[in-house]
PDB file of N, CA, C and O in Angstrom:
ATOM      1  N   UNK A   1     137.930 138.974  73.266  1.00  0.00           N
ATOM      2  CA  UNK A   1     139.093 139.478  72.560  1.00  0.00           C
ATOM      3  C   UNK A   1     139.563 138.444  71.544  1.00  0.00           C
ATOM      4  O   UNK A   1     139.762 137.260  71.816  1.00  0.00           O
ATOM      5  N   UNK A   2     139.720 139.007  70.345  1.00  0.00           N
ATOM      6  CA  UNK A   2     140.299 137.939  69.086  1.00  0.00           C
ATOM      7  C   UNK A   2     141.700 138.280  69.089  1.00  0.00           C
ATOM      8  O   UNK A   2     141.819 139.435  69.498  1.00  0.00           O
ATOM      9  N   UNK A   3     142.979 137.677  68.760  1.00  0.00           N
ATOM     10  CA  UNK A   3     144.132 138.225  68.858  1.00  0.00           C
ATOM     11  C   UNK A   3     144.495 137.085  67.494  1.00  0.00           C
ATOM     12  O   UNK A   3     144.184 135.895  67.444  1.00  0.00           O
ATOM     13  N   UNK A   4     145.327 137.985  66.342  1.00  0.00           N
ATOM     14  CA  UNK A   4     145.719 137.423  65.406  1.00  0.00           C
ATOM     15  C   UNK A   4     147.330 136.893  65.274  1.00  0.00           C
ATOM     16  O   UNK A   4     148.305 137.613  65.060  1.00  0.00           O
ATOM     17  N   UNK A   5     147.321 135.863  65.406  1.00  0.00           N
ATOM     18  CA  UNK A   5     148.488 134.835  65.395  1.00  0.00           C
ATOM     19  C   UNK A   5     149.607 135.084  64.881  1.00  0.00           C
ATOM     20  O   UNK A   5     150.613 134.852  65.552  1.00  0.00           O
ATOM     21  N   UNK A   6     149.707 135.545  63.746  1.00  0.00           N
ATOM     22  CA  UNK A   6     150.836 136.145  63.120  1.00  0.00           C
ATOM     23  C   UNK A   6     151.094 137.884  63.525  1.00  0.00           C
ATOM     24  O   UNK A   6     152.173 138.476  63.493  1.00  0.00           O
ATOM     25  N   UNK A   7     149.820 138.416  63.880  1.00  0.00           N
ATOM     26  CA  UNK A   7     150.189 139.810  63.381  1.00  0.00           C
ATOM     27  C   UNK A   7     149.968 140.567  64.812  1.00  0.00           C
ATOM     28  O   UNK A   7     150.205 141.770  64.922  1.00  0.00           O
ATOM     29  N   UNK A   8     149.457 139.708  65.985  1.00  0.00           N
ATOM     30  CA  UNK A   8     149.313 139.984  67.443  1.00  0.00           C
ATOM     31  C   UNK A   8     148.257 141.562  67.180  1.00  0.00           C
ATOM     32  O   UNK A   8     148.182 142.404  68.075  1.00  0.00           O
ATOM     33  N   UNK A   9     147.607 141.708  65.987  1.00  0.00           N
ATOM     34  CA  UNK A   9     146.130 142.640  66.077  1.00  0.00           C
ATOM     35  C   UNK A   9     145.378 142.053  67.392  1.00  0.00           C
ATOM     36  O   UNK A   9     145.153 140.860  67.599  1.00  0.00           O
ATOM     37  N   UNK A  10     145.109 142.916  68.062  1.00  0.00           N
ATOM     38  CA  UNK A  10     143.690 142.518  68.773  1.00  0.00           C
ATOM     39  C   UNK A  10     142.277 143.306  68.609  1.00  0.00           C
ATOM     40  O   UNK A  10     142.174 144.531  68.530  1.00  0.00           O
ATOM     41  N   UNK A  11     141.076 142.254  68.568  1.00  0.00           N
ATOM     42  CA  UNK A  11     139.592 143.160  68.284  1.00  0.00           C
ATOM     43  C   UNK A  11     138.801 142.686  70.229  1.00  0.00           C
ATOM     44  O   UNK A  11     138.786 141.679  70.936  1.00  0.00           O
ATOM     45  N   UNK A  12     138.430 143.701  70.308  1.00  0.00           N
ATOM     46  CA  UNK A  12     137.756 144.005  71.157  1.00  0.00           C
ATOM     47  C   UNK A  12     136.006 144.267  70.906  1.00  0.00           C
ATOM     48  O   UNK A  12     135.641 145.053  70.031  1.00  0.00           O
ATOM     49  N   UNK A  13     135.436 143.844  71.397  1.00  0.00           N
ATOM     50  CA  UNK A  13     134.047 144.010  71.128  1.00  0.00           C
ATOM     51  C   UNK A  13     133.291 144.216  72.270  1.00  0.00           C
ATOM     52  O   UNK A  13     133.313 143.333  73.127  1.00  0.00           O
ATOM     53  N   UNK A  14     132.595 145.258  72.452  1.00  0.00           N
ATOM     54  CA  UNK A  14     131.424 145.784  73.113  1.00  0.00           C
ATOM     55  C   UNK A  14     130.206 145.958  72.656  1.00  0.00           C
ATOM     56  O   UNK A  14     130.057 146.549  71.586  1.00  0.00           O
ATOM     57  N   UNK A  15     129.030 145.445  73.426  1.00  0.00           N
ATOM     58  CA  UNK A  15     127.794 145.796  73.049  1.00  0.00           C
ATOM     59  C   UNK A  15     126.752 145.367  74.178  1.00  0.00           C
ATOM     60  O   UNK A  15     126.955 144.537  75.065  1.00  0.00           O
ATOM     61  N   UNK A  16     125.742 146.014  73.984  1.00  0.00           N
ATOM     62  CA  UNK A  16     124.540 146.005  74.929  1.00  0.00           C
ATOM     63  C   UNK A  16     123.351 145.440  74.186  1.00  0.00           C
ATOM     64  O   UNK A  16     122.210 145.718  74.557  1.00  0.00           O
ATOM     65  N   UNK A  17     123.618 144.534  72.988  1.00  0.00           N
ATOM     66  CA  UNK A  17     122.342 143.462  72.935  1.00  0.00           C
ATOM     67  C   UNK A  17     123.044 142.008  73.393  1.00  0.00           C
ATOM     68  O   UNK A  17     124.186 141.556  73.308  1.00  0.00           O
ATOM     69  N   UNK A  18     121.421 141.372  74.067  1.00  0.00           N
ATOM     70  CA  UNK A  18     121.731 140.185  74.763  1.00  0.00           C
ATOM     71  C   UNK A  18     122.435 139.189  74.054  1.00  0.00           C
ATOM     72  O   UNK A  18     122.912 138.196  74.604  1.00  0.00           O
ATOM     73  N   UNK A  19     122.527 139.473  72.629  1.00  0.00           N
ATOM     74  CA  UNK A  19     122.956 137.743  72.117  1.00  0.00           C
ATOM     75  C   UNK A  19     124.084 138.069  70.853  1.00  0.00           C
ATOM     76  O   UNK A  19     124.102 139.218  70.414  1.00  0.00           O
ATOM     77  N   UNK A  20     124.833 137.251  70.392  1.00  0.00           N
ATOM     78  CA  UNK A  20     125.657 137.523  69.544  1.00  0.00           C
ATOM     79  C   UNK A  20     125.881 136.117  68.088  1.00  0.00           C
ATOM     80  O   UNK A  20     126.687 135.190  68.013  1.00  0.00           O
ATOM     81  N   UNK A  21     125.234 136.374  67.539  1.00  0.00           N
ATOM     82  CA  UNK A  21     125.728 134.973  65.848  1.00  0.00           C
ATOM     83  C   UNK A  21     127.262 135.328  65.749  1.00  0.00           C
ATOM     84  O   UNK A  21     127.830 136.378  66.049  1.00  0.00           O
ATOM     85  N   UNK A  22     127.817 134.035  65.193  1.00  0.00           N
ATOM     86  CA  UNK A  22     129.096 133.979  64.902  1.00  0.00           C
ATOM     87  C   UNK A  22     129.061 133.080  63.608  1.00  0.00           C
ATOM     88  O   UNK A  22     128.608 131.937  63.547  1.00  0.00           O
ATOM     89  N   UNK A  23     129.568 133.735  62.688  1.00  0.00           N
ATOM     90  CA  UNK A  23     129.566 133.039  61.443  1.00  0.00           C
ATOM     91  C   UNK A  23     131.240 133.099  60.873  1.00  0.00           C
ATOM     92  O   UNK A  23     132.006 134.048  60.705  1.00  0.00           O
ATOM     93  N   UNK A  24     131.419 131.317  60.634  1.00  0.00           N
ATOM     94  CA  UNK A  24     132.975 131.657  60.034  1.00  0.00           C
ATOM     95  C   UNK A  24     133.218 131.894  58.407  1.00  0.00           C
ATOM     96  O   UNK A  24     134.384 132.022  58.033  1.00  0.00           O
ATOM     97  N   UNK A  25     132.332 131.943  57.602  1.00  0.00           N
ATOM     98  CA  UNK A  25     132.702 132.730  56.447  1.00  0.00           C
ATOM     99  C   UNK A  25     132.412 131.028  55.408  1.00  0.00           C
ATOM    100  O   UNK A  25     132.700 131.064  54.212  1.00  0.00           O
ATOM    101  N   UNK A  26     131.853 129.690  56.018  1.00  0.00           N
ATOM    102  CA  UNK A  26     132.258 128.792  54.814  1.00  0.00           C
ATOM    103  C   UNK A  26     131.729 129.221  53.276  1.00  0.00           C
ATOM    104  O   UNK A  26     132.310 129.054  52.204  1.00  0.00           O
ATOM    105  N   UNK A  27     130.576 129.759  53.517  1.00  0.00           N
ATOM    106  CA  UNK A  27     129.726 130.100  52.153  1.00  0.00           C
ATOM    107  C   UNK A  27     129.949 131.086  51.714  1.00  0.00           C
ATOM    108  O   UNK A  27     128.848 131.543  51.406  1.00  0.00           O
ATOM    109  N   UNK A  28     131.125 132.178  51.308  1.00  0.00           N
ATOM    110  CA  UNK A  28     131.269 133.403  51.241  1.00  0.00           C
ATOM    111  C   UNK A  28     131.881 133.115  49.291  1.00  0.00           C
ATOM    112  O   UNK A  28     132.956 133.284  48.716  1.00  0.00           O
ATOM    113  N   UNK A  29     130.965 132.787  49.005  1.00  0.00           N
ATOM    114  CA  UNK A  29     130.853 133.141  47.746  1.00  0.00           C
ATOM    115  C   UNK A  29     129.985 134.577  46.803  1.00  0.00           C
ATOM    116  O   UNK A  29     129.283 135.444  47.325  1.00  0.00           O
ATOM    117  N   UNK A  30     130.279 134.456  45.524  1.00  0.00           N
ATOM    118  CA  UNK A  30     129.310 135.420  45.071  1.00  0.00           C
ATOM    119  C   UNK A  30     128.556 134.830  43.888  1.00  0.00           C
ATOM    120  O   UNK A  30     128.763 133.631  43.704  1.00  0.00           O
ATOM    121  N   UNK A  31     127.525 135.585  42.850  1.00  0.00           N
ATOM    122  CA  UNK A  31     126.349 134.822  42.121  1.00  0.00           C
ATOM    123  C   UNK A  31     126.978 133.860  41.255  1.00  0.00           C
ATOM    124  O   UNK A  31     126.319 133.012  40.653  1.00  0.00           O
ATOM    125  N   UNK A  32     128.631 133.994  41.142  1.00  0.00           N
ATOM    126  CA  UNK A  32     128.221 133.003  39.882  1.00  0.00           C
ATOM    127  C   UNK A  32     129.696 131.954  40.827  1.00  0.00           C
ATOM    128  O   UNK A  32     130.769 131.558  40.372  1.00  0.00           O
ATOM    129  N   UNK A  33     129.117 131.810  42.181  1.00  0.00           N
ATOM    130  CA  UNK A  33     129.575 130.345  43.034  1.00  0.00           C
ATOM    131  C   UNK A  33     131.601 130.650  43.271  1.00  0.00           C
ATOM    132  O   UNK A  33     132.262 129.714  43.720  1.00  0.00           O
ATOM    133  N   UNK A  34     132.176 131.750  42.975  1.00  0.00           N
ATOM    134  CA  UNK A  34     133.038 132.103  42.875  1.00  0.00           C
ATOM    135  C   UNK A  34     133.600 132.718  44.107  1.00  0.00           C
ATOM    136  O   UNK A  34     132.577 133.185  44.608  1.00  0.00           O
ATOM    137  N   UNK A  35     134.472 132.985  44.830  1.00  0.00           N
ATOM    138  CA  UNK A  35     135.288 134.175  45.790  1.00  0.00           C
ATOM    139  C   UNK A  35     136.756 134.061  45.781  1.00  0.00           C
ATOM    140  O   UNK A  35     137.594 133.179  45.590  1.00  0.00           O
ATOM    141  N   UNK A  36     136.717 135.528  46.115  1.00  0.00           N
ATOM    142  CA  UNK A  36     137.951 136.125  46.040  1.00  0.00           C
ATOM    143  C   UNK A  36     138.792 135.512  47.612  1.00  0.00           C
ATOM    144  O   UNK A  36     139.943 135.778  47.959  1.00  0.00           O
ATOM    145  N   UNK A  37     137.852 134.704  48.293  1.00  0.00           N
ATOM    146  CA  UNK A  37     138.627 134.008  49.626  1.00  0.00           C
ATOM    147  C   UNK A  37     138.303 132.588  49.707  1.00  0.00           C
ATOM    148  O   UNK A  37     137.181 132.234  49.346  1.00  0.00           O
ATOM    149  N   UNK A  38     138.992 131.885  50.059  1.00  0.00           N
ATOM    150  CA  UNK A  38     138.887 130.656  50.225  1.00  0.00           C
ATOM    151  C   UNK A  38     138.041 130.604  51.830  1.00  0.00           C
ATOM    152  O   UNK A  38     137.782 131.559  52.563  1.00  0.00           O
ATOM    153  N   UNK A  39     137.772 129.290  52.018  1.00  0.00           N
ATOM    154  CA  UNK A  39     136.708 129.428  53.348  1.00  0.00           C
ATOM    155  C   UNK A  39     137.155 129.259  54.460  1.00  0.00           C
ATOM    156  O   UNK A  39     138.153 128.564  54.652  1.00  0.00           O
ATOM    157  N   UNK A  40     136.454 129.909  55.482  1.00  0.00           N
ATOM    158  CA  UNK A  40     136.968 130.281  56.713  1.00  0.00           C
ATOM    159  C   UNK A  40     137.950 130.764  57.108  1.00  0.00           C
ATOM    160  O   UNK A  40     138.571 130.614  58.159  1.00  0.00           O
ATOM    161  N   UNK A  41     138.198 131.708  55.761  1.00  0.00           N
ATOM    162  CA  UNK A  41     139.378 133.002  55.974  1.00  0.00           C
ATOM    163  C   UNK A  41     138.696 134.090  56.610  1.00  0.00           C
ATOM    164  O   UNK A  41     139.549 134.976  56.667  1.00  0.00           O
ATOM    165  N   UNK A  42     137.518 134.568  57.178  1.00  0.00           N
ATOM    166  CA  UNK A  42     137.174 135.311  57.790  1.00  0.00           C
ATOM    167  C   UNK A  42     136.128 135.153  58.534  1.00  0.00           C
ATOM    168  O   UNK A  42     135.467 134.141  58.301  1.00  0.00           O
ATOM    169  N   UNK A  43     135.817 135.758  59.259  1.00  0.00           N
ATOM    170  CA  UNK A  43     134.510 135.500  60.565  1.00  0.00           C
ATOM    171  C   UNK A  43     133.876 136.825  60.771  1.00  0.00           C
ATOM    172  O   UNK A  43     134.571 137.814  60.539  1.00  0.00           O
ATOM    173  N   UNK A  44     132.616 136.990  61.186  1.00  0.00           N
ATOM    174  CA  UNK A  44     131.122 137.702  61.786  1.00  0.00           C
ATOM    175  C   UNK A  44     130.581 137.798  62.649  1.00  0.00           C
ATOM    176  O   UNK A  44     130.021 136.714  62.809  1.00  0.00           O
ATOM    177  N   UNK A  45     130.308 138.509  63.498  1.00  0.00           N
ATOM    178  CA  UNK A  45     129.920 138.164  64.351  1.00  0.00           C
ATOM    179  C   UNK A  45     128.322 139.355  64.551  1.00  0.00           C
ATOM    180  O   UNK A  45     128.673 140.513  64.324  1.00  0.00           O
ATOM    181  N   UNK A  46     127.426 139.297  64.757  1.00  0.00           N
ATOM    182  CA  UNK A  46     126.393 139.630  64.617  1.00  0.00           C
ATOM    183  C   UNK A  46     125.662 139.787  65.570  1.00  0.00           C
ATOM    184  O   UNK A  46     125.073 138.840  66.090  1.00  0.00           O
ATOM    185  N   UNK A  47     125.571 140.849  65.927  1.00  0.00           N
ATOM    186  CA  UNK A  47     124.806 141.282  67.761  1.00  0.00           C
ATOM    187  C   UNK A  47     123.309 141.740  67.529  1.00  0.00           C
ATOM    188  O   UNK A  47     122.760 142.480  66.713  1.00  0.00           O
ATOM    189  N   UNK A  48     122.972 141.127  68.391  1.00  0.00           N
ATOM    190  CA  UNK A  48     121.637 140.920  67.763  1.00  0.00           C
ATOM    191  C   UNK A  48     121.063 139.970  69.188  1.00  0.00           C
ATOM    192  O   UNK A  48     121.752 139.369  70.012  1.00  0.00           O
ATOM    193  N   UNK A  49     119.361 140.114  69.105  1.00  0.00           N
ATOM    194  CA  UNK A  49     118.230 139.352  70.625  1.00  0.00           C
ATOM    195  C   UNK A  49     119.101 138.306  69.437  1.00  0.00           C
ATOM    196  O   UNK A  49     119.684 138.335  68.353  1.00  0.00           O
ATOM    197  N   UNK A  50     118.541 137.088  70.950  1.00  0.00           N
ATOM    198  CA  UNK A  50     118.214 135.824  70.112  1.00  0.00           C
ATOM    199  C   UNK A  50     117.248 135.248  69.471  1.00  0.00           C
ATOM    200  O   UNK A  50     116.026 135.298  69.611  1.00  0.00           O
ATOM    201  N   UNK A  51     117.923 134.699  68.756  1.00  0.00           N
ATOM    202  CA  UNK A  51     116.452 133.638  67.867  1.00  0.00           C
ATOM    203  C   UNK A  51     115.528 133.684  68.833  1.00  0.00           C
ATOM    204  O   UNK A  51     115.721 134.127  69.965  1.00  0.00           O
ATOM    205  N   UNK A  52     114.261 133.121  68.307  1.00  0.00           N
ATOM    206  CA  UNK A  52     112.799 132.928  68.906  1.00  0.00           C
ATOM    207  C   UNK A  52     113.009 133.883  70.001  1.00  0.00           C
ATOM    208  O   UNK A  52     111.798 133.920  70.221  1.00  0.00           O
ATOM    209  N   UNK A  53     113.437 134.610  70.796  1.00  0.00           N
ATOM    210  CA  UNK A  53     113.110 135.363  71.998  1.00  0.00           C
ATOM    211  C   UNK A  53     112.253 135.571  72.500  1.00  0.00           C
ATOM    212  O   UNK A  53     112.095 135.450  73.714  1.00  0.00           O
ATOM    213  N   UNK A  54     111.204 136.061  71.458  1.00  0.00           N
ATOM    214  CA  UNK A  54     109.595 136.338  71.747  1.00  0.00           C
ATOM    215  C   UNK A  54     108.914 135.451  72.471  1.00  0.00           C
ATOM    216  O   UNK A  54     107.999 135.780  73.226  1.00  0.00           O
ATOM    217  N   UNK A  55     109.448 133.833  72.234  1.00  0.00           N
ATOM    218  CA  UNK A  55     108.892 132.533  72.708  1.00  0.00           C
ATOM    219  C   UNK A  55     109.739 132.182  73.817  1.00  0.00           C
ATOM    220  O   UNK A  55     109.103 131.523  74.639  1.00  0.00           O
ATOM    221  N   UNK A  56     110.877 132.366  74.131  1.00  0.00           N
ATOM    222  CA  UNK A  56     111.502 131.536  75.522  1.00  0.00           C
ATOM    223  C   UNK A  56     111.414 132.453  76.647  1.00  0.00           C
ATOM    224  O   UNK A  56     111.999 133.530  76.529  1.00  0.00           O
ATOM    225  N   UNK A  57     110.811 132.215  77.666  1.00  0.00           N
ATOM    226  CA  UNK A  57     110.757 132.673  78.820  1.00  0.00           C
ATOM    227  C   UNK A  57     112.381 133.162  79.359  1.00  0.00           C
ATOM    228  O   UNK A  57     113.253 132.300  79.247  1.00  0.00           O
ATOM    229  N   UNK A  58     112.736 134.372  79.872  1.00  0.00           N
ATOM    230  CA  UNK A  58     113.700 134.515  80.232  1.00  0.00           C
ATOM    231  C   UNK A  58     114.852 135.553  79.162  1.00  0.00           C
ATOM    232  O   UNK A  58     115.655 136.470  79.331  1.00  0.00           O
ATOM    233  N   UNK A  59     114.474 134.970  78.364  1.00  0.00           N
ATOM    234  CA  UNK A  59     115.213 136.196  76.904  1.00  0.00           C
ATOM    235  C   UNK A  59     114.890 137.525  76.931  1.00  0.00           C
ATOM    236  O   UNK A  59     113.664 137.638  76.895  1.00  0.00           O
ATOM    237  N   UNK A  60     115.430 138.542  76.977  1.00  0.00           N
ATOM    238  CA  UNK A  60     115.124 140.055  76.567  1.00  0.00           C
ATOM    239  C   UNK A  60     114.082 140.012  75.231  1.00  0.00           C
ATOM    240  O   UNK A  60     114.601 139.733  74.150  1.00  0.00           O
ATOM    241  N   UNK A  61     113.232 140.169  75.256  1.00  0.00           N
ATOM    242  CA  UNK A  61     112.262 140.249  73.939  1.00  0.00           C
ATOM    243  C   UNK A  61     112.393 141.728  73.283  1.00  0.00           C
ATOM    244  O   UNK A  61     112.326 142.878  73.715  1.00  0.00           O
ATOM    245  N   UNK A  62     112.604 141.149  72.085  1.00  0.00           N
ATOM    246  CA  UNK A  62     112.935 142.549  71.298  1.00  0.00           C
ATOM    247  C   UNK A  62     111.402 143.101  70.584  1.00  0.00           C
ATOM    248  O   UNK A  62     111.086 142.841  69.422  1.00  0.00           O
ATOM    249  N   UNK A  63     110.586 143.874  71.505  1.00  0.00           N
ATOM    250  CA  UNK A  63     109.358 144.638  71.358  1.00  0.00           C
ATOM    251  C   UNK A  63     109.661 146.041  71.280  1.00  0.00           C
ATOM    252  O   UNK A  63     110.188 146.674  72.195  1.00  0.00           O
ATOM    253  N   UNK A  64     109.273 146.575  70.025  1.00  0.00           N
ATOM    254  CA  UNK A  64     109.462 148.281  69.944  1.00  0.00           C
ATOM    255  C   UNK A  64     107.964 148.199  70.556  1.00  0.00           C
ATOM    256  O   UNK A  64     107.066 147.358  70.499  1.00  0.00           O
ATOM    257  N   UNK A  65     108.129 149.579  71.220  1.00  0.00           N
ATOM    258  CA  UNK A  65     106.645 150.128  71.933  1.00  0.00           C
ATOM    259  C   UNK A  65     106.335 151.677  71.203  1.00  0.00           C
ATOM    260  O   UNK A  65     107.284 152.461  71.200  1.00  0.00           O
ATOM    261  N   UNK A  66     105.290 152.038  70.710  1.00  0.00           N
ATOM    262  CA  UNK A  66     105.359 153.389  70.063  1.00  0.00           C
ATOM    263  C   UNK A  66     105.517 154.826  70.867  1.00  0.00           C
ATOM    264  O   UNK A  66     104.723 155.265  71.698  1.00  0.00           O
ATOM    265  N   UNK A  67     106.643 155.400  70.450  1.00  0.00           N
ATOM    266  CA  UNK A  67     106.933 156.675  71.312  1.00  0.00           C
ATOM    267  C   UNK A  67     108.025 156.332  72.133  1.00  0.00           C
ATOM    268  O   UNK A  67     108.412 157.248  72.860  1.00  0.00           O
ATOM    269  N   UNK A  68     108.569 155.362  72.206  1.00  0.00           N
ATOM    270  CA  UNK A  68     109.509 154.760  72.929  1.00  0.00           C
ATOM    271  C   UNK A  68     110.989 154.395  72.074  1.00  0.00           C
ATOM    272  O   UNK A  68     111.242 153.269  71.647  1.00  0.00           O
ATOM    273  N   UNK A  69     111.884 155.574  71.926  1.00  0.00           N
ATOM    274  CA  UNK A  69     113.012 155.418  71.121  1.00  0.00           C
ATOM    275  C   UNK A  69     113.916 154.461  72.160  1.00  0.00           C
ATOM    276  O   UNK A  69     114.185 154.538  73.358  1.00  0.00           O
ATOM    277  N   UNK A  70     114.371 153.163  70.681  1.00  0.00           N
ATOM    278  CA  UNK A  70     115.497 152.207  71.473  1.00  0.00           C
ATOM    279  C   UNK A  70     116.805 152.097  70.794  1.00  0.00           C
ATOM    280  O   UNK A  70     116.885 152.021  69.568  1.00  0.00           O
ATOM    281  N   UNK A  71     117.418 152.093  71.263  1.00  0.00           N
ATOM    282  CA  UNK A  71     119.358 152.099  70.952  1.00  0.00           C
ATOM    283  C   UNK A  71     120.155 150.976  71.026  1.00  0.00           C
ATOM    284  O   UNK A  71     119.908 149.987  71.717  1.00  0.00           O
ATOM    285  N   UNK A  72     120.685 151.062  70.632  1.00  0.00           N
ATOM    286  CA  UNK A  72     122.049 149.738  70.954  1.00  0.00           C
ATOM    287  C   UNK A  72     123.250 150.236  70.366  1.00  0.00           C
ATOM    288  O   UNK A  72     123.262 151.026  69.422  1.00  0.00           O
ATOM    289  N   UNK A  73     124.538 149.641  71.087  1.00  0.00           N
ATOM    290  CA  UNK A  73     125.588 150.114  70.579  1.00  0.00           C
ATOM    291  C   UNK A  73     126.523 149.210  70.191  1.00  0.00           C
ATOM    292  O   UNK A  73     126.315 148.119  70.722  1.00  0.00           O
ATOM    293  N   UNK A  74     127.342 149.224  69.574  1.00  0.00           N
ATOM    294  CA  UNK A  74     128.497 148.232  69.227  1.00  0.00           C
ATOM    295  C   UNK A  74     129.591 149.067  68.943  1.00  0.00           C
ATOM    296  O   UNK A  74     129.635 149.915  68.052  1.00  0.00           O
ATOM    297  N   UNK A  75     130.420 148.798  69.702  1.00  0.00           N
ATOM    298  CA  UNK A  75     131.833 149.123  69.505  1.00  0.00           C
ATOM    299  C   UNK A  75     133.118 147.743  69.574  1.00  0.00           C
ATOM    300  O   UNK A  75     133.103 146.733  70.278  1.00  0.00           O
ATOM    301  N   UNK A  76     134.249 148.242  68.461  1.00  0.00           N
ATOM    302  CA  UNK A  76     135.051 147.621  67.764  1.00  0.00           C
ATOM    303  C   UNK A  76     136.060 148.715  68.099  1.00  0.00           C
ATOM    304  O   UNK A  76     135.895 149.919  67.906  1.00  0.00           O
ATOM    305  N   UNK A  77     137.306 148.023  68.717  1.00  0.00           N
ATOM    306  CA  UNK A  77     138.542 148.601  69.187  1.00  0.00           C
ATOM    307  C   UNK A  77     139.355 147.546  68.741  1.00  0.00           C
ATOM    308  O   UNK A  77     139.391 146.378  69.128  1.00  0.00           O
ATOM    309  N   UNK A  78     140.033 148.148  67.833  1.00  0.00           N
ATOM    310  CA  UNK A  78     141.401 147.246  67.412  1.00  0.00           C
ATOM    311  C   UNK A  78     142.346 147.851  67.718  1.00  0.00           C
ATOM    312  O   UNK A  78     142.332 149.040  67.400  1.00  0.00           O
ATOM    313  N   UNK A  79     143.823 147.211  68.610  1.00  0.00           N
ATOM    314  CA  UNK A  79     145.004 147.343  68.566  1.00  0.00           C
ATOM    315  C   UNK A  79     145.951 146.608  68.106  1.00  0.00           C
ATOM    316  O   UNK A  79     146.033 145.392  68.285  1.00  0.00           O
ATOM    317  N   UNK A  80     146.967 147.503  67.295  1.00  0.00           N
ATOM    318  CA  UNK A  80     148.275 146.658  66.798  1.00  0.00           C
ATOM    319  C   UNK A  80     148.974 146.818  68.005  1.00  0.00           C
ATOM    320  O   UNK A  80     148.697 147.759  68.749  1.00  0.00           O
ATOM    321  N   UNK A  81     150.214 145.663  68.400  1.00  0.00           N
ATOM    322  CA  UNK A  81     151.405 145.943  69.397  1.00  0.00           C
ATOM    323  C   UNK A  81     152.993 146.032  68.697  1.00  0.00           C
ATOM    324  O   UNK A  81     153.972 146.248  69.413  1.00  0.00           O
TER     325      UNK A  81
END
């Protein structure tokens, strides 16, 4: 749960892949080195196997098999109070 300091929003996050990136936004520029935000005004978070998986013993390996439909879900619940 993220809960925003001034504005008491909360995000909720659900999902059924094993691993999650979190990126806080430093490089959030555009082509010509410019943004409309200064850095680490916003964050990412990215659900997703982990890196190398295929290689560490123990990781969910993300292998499609043919004929074999696979899913994942992500859900995002925000409340104001």
């Amino acid at each position: 749960t993220c809960v925003g300091n001034k504005t008491g929003i909360t995000l909720d996050m659900y999902t059924d892949y094993p691993g999650v990136q979190f990126y806080c936004g430093n490089m959030m520029c555009n082509i010509d080195g410019k943004s409309f935000y200064d850095k680490q005004t916003a964050f990412f978070f990215f659900f997703q196997y982990f890196p190398n998986a295929i290689n560490v013993d123990g990781f969910e390996k993300p292998i499609l098999k043919a004929n074999k439909p696979v899913t994942h879900y992500i859900d995002y619940v925000t409340t104001v109070k």
